[in-house]
DSSP file (Angstrom, degrees, kcal/mol; ACC not computed):
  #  RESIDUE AA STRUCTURE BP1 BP2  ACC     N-H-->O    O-->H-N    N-H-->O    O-->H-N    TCO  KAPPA ALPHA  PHI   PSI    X-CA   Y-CA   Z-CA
    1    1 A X              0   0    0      0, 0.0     2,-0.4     0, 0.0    40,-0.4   0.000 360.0 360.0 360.0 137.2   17.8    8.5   -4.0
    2    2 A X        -     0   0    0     38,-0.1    38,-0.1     1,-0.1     2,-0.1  -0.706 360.0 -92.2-114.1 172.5   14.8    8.6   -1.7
    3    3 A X        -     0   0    0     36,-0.5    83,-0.1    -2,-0.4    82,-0.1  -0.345  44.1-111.2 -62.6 142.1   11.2    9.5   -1.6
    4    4 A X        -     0   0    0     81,-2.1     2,-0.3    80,-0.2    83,-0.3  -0.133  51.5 -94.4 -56.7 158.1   10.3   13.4   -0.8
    5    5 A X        -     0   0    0     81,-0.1    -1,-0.1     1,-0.1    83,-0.0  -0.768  52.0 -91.1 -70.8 151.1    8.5   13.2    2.8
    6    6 A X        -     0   0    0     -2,-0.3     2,-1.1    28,-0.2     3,-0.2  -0.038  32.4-123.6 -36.1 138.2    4.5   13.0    2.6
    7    7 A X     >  +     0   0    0     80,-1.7     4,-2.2     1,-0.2    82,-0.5  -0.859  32.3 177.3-117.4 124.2    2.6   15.9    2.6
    8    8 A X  H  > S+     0   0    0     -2,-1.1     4,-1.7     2,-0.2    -1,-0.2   0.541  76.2  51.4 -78.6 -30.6    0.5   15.6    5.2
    9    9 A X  H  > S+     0   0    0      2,-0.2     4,-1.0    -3,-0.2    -1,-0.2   0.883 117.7  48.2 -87.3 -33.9   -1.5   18.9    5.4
   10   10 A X  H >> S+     0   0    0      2,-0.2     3,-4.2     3,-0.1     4,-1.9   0.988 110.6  51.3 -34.2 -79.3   -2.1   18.1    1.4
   11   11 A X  H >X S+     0   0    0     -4,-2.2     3,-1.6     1,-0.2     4,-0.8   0.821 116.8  39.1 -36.9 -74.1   -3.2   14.5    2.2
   12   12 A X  H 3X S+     0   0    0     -4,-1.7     4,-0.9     2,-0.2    -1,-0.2   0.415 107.2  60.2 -53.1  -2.6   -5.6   15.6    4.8
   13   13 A X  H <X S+     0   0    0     -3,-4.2     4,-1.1    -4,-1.0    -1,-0.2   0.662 108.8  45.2 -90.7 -30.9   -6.7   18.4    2.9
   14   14 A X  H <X S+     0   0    0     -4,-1.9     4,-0.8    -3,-1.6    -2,-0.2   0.499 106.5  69.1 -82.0  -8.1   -7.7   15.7    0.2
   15   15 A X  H  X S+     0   0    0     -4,-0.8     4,-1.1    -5,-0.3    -2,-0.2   0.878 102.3  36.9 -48.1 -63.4   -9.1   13.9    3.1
   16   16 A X  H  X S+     0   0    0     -4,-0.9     4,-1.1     2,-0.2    -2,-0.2   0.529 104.4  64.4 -91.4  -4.4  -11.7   16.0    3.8
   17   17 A X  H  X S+     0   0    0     -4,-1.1     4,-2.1     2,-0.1    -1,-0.2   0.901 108.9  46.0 -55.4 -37.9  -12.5   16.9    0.4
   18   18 A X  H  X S+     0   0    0     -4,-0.8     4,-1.1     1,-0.2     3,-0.5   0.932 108.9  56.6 -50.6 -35.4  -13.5   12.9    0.1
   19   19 A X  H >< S+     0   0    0     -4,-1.1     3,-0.6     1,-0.3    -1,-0.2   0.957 105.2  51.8 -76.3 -42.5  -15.4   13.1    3.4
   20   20 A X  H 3< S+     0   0    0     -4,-1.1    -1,-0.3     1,-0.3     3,-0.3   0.904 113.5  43.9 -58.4 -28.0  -17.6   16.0    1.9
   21   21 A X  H 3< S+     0   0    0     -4,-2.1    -1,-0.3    -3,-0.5    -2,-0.2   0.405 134.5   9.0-115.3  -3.4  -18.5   14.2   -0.9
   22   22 A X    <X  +     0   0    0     -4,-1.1     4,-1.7    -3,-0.6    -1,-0.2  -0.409  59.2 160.6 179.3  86.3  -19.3   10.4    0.6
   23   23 A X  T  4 S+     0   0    0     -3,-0.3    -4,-0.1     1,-0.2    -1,-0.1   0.256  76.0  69.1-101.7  28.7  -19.3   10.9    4.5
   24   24 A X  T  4 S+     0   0    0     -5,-0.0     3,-0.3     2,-0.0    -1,-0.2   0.481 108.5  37.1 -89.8 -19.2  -21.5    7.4    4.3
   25   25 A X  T  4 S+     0   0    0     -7,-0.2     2,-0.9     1,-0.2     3,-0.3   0.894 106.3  69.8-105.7 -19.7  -18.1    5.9    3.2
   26   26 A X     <  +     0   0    0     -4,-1.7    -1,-0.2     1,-0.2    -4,-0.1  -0.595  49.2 134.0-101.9  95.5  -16.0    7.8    5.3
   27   27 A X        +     0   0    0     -2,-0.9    -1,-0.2    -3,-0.3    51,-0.1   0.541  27.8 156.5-105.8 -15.6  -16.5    6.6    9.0
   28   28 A X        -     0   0    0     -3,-0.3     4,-0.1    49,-0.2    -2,-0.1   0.309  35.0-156.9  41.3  75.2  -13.0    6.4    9.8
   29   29 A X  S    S+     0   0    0      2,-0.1     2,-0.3     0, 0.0    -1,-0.1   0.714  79.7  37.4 -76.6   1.7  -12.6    6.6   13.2
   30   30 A X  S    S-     0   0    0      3,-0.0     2,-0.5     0, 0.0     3,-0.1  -0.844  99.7-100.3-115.9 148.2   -9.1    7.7   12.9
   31   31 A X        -     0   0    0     -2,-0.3    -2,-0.1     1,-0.2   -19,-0.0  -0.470  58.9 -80.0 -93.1 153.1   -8.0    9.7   10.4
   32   32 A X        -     0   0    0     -2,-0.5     2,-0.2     1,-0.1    48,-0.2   0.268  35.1-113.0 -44.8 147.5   -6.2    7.6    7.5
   33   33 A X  E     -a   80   0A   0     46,-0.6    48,-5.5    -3,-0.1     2,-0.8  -0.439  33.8-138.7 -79.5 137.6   -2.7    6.4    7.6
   34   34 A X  E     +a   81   0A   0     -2,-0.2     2,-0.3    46,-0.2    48,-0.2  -0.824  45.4 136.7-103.0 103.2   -0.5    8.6    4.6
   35   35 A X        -     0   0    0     46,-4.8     2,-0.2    -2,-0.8    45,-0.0  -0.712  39.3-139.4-142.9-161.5    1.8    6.3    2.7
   36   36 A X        -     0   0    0     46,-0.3    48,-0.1    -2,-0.3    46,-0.1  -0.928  22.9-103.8-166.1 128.3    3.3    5.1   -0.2
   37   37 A X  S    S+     0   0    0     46,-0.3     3,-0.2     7,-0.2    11,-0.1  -0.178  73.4  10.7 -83.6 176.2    4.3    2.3   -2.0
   38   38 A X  S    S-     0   0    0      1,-0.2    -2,-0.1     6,-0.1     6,-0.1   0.065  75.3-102.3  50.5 179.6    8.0    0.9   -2.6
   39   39 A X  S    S+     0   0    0    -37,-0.0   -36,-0.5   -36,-0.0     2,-0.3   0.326  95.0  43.3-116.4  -1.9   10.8    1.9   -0.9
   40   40 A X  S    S-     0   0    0     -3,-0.2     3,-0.2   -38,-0.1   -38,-0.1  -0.928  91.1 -91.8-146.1 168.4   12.7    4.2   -3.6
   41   41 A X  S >> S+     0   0    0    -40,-0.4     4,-3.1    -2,-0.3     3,-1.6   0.831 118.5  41.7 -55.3 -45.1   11.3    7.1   -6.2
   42   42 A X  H 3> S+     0   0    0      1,-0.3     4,-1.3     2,-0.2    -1,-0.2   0.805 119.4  41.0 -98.1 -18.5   10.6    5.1   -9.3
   43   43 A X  H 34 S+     0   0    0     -3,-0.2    -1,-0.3     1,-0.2    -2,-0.2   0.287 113.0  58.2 -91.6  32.0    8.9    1.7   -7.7
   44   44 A X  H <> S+     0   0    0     -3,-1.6     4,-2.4     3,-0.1    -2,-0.2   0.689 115.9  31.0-117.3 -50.7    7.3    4.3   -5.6
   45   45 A X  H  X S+     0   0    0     -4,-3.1     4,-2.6     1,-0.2     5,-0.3   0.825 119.7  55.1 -72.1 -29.3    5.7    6.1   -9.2
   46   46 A X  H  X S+     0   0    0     -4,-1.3     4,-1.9    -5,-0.4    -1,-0.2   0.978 108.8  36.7 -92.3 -22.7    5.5    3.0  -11.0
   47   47 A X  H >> S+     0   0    0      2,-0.2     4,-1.9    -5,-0.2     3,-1.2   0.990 121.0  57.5 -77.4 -60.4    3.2    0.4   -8.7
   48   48 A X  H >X S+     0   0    0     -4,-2.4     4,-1.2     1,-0.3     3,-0.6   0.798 112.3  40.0 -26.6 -61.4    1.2    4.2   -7.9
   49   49 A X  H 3X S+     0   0    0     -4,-2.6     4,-2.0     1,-0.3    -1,-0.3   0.762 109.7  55.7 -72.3 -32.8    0.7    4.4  -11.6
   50   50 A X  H <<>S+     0   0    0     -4,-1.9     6,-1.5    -3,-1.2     5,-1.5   0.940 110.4  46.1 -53.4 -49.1    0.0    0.8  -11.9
   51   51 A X  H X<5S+     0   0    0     -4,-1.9     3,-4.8    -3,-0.6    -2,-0.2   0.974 111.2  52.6 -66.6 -60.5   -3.1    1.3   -9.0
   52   52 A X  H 3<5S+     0   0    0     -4,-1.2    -1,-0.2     1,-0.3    -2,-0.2   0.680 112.2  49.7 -54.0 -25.8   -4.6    4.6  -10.9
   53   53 A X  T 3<5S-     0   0    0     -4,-2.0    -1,-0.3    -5,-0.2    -2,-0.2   0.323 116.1-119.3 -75.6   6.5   -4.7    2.6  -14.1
   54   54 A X  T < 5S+     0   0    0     -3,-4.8    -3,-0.2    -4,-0.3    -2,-0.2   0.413  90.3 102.6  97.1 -22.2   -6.3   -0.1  -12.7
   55   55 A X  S   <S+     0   0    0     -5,-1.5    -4,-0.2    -6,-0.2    -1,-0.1   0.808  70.8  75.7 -90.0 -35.6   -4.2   -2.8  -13.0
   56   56 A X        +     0   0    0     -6,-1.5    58,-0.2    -9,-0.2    59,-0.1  -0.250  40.1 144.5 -51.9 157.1   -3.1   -2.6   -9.0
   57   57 A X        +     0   0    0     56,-1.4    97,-0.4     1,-0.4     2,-0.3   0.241  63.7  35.6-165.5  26.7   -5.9   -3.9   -6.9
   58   58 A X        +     0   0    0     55,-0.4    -1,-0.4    95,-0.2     2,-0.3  -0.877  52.3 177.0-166.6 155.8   -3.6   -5.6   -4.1
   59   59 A X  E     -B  152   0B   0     93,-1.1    93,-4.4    -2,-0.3     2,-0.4  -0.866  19.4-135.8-157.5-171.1   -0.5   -5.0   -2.4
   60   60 A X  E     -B  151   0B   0     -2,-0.3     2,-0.4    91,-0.2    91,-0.2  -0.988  17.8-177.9-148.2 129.8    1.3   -7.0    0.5
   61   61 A X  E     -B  150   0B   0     89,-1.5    89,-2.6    -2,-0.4     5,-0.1  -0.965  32.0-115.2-131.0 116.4    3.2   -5.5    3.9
   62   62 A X  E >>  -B  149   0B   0     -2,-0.4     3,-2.2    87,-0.2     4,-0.8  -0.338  20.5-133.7 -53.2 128.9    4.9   -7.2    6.4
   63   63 A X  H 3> S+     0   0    0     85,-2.4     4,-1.2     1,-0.3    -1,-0.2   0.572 106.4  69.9 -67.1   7.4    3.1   -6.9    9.7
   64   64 A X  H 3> S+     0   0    0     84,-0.4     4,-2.6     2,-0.1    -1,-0.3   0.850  93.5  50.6 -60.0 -43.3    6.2   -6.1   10.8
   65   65 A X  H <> S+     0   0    0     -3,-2.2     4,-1.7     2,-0.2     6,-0.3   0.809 105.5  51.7 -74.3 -11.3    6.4   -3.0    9.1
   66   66 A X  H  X>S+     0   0    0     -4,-0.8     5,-1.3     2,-0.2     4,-0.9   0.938 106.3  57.5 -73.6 -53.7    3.2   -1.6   10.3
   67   67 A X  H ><5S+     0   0    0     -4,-1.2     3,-1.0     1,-0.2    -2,-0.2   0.893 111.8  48.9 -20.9 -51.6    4.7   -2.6   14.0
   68   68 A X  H 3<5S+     0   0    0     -4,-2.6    -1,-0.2     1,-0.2    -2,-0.2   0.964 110.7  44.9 -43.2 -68.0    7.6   -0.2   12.7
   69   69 A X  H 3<5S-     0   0    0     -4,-1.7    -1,-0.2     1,-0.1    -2,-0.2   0.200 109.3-123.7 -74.3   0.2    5.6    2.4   11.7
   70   70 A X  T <<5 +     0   0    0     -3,-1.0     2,-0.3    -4,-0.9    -3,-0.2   0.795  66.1 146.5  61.3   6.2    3.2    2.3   15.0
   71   71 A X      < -     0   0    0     -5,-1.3    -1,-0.1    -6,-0.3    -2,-0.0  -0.518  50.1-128.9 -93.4 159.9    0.8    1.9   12.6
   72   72 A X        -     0   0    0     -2,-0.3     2,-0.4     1,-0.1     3,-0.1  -0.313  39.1-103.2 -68.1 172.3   -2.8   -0.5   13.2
   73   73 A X        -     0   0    0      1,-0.2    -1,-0.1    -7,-0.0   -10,-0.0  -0.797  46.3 -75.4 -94.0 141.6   -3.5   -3.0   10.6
   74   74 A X        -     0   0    0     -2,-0.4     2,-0.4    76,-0.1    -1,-0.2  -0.034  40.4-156.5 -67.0 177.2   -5.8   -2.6    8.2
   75   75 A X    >   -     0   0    0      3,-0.2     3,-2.2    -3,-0.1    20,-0.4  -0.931  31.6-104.3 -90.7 124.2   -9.5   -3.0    8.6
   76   76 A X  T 3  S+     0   0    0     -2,-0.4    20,-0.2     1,-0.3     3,-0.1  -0.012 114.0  21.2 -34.5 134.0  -12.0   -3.7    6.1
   77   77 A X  T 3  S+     0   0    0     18,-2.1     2,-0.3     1,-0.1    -1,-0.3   0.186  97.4 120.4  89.8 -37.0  -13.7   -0.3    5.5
   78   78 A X    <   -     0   0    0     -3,-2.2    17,-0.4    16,-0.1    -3,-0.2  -0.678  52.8-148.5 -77.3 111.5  -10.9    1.4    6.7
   79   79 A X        -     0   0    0     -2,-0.3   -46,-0.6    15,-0.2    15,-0.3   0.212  12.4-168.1 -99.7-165.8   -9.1    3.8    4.2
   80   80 A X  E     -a   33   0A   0     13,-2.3     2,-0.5   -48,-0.2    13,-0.3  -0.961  21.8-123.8-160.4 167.8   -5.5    5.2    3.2
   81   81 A X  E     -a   34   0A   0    -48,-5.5   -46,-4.8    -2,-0.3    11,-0.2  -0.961  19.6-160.9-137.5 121.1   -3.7    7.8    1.2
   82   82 A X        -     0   0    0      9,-2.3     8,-1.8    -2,-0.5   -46,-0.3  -0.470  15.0-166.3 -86.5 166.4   -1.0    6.6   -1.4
   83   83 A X        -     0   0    0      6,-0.2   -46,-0.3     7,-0.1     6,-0.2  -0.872  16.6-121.7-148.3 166.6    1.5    9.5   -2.5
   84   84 A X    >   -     0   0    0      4,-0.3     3,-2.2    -2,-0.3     4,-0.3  -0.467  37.7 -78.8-116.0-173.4    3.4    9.4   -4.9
   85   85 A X  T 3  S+     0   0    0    -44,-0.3   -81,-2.1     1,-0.3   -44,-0.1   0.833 126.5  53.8 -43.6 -20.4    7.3    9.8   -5.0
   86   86 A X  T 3  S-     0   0    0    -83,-0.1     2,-0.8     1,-0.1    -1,-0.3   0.092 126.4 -99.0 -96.9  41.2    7.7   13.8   -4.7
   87   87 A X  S <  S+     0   0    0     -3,-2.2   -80,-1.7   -83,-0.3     2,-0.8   0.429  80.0 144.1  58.1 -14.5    5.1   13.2   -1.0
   88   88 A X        -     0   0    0     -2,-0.8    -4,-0.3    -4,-0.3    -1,-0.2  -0.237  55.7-127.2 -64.7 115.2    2.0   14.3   -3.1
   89   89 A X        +     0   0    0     -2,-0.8    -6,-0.2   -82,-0.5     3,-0.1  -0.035  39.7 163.7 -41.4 137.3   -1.1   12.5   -2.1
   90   90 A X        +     0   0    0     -8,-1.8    70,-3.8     1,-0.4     2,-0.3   0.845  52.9  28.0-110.2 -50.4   -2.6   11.1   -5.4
   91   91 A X  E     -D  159   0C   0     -9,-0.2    -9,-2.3    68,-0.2     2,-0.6  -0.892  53.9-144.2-125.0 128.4   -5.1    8.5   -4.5
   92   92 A X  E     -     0   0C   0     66,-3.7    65,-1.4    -2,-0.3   -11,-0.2  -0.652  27.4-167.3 -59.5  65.5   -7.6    7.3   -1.7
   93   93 A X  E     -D  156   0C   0     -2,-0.6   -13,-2.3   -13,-0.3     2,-0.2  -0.478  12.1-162.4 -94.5 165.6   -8.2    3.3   -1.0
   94   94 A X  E     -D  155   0C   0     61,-1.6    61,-1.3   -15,-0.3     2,-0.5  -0.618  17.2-128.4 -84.0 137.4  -10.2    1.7    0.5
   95   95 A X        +     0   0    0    -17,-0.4   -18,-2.1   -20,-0.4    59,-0.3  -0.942  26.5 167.7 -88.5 149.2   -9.8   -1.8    1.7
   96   96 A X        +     0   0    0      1,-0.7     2,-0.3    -2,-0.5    58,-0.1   0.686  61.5  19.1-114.2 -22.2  -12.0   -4.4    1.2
   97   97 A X        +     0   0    0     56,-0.5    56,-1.3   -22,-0.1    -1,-0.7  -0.928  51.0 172.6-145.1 168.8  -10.1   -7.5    2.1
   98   98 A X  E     +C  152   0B   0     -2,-0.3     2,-0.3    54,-0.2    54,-0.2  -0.940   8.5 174.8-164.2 166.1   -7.7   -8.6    3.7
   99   99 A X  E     -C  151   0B   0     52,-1.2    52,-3.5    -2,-0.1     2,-0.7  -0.901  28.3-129.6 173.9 132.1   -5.8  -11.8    5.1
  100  100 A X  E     +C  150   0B   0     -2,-0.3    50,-0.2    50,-0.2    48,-0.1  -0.851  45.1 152.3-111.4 110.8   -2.4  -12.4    7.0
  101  101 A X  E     -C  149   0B   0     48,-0.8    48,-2.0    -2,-0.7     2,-0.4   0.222  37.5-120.9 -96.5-173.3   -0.4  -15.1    5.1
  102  102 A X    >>  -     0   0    0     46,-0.2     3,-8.7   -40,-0.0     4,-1.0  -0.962  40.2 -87.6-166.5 159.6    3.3  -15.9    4.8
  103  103 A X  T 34 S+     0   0    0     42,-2.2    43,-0.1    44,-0.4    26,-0.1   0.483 128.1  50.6 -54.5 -15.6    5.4  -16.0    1.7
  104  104 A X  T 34 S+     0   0    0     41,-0.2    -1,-0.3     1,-0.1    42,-0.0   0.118 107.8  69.7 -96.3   9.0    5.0  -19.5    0.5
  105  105 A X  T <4 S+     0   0    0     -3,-8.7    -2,-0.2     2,-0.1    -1,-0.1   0.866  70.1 101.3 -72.1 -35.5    0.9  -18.5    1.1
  106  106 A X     <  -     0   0    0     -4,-1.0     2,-0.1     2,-0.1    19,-0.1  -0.114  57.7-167.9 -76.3 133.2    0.6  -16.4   -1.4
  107  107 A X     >  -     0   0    0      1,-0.0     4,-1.4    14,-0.0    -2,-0.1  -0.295  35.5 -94.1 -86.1 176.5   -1.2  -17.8   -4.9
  108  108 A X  H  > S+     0   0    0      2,-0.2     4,-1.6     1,-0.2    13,-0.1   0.663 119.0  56.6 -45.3 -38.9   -1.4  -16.5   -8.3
  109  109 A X  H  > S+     0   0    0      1,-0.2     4,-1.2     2,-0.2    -1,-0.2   0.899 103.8  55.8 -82.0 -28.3   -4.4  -14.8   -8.2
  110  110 A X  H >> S+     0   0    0      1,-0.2     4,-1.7     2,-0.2     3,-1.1   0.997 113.7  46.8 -48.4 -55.8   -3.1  -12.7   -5.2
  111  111 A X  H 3<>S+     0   0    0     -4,-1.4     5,-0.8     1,-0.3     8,-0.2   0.818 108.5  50.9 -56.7 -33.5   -0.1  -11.8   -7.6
  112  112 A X  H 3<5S+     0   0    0     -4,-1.6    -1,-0.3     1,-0.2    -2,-0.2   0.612 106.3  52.9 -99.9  19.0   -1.7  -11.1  -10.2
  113  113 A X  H <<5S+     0   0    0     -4,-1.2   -56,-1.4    -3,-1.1   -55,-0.4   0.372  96.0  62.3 -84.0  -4.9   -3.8   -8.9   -8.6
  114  114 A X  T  <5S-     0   0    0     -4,-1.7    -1,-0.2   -58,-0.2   -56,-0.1   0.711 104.6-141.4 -84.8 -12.1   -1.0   -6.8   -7.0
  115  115 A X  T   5 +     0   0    0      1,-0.2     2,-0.2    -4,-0.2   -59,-0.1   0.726  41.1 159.2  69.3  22.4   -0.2   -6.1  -11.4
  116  116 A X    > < -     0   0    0     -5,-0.8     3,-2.4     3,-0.1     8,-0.2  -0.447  54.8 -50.9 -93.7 163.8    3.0   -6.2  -11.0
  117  117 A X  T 3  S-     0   0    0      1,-0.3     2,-1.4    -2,-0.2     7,-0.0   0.028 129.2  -9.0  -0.2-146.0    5.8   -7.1  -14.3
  118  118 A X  T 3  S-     0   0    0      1,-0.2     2,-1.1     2,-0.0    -1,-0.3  -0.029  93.9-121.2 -51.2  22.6    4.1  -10.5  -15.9
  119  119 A X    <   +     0   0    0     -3,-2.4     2,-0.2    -2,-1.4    -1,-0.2   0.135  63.6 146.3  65.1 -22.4    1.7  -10.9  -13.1
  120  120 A X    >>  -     0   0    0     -2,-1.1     3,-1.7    -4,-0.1     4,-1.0  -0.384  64.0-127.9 -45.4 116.7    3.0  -14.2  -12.3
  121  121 A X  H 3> S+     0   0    0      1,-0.2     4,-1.3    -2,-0.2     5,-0.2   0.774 117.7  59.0 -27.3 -85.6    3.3  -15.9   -8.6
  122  122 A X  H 34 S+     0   0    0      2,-0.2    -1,-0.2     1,-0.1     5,-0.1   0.610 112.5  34.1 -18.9 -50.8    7.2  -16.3   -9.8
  123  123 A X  H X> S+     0   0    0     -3,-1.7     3,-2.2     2,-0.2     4,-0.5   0.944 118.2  54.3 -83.0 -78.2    7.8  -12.2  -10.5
  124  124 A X  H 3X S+     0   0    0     -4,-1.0     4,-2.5     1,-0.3     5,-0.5   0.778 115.3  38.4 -41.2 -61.3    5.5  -11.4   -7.5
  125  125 A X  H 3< S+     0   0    0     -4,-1.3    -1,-0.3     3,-0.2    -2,-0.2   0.412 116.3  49.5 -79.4  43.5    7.7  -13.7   -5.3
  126  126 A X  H <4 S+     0   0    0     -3,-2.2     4,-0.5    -2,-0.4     3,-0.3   0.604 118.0  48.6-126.1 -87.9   11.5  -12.6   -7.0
  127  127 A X  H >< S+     0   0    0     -4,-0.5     3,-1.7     1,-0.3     5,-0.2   0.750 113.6  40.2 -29.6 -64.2   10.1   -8.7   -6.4
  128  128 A X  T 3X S+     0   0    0     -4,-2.5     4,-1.4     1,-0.3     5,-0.3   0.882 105.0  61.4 -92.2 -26.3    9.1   -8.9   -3.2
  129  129 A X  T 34 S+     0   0    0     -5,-0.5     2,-0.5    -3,-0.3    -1,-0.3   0.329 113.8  40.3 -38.2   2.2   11.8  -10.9   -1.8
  130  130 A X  T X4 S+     0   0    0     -3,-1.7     2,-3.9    -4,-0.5     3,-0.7   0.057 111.2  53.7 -88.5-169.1   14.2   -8.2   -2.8
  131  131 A X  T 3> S+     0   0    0     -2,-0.5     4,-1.6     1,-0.4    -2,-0.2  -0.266 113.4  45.0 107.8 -40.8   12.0   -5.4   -1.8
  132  132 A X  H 3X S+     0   0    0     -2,-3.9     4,-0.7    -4,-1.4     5,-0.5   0.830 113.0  55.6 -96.5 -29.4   11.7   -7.3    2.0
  133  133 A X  H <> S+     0   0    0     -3,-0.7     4,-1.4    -5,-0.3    10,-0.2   0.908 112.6  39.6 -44.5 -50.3   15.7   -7.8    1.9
  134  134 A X  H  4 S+     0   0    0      2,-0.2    -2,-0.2     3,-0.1    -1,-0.2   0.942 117.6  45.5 -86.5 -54.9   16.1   -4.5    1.4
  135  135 A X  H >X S+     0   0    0     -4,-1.6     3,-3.7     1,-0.2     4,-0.5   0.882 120.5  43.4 -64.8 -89.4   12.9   -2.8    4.2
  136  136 A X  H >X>S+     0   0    0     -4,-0.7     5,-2.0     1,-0.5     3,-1.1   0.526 105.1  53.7 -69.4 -22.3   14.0   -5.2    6.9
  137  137 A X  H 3<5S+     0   0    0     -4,-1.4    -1,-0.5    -5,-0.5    -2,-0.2   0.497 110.8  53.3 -63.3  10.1   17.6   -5.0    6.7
  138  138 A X  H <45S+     0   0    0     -3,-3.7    -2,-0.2    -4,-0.2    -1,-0.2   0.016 105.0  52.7-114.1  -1.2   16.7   -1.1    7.1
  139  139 A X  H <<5S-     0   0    0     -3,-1.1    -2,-0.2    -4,-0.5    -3,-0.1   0.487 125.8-105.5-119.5  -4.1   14.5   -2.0   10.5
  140  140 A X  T  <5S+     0   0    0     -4,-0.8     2,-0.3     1,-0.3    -3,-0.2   0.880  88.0  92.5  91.8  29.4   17.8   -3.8   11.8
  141  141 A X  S   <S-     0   0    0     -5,-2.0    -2,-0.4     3,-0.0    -1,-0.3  -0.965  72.4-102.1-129.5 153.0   16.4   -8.1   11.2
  142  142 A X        -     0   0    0     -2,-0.3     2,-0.5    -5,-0.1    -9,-0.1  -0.466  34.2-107.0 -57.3 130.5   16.7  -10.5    8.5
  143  143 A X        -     0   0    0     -2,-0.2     2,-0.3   -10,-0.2   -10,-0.1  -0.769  35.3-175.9 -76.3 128.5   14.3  -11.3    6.2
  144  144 A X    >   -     0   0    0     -2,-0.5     3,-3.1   -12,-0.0   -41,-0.2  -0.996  34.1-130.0 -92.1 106.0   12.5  -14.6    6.3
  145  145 A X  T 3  S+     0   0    0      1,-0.3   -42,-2.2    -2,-0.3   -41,-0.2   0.822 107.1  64.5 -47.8 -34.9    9.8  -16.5    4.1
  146  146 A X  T 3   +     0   0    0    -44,-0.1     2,-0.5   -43,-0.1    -1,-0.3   0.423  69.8 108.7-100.8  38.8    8.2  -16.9    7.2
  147  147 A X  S <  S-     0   0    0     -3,-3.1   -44,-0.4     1,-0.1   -46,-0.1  -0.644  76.5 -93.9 -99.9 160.2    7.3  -13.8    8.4
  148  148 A X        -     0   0    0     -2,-0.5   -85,-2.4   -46,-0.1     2,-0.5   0.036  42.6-174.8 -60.1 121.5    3.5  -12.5    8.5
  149  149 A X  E     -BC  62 101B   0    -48,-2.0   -48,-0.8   -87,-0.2     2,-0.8  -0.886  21.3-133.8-108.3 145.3    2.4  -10.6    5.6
  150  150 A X  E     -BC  61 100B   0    -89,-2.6   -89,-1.5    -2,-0.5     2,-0.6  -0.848  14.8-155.3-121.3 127.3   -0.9   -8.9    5.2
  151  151 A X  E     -BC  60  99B   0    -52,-3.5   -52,-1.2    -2,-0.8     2,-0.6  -0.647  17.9-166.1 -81.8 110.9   -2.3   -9.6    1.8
  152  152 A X  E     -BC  59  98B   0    -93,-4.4   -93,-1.1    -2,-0.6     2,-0.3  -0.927  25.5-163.3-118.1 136.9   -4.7   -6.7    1.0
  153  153 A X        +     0   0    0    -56,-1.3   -56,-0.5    -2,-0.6   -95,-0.2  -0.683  33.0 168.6 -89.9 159.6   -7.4   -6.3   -1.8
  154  154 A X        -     0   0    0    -97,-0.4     2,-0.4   -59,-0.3   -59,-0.2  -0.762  18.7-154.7-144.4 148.2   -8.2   -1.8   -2.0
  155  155 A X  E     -D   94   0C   0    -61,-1.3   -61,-1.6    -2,-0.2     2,-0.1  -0.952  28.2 -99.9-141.5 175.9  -10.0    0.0   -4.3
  156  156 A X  E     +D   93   0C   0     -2,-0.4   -63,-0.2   -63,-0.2     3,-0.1  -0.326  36.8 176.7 -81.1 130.2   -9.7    3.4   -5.2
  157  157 A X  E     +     0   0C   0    -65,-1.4     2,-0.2     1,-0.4    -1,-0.2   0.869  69.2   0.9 -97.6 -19.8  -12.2    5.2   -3.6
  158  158 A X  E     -     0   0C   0    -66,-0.2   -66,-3.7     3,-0.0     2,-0.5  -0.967  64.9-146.4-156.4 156.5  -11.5    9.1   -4.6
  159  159 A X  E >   -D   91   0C   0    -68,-0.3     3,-0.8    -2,-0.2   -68,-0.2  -0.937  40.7-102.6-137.8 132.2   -8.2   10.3   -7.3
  160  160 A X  T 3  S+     0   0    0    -70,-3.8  -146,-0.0    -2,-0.5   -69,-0.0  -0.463 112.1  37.6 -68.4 147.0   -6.9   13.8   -6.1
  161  161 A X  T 3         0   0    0     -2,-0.1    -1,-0.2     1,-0.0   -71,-0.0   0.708 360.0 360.0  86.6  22.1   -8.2   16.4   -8.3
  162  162 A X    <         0   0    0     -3,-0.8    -2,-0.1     0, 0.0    -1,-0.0   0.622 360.0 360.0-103.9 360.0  -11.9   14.7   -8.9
């Protein structure tokens, strides 16, 4: 099963409510990239659900897949719109850091700031070494330990419906 497409006129429609309400934080010269995490419906709902509780504060993307995706990398300041499996925007971040690594960078406290099953470096790298098996055999290469990841800190800046 896959994820709905994004809804884009939504997402930007929750775009500009945020902008009305804190256009000191959103200087954005582009308007935010609309995505979502994981690659199938239920890690797509459950790491969401994980950031709106709080426990997310992280996540990690190969910069290969923003290359895929045409998309820029993030920027400090810069924001995004998570959706959740059925393409509704839920959430705004922000990043606040950021840092491009490879898979034998990443430490503990990065892992357990992404919140994910026991928070352990061990489950962070078991997950996402499945989870990059799976995206990059789908962009047509093999996955590798050593390809660039970017390690991002977010926080939520604005929760649809606030």
């Amino acid at each position: 099963m896959e994820n709905a497409p994004v809804d884009r006129a939504a997402a930007d429609e929750l775009w500009q409510v945020y902008r009305a309400a804190h256009p000191d934080r959103a200087v954005d010269t582009e308007p935010p990239s609309v995505e979502r995490f994981g690659d199938h419906p239920a890690l797509t709902d459950e790491l969401l659900g994980l950031v709106l509780d709080g426990r997310k504060t992280a996540t990690a993307t190969l910069v290969a897949e923003f290359a895929a995706e045409g998309q820029p990398l993030p920027r400090i300041g810069s924001h995004w719109i998570a959706c959740d499996s059925t393409g509704r925007p839920r959430v705004i971040l922000r990043s606040i850091e950021f840092r491009i690594a490879t898979f034998d960078e990443v430490d503990a406290v990065f892992a357990r700031e992404e919140g994910e099953g026991d928070l352990s470096l061990a489950y962070w790298r078991d997950g996402h070494r499945g989870y990059w098996i799976r995206v990059c055999a789908g962009l047509g290469f093999d996955w590798t330990p050593e390809h660039e990841i970017v390690l991002e800190r977010f926080e939520v800046a604005w929760t649809a419906g606030a």
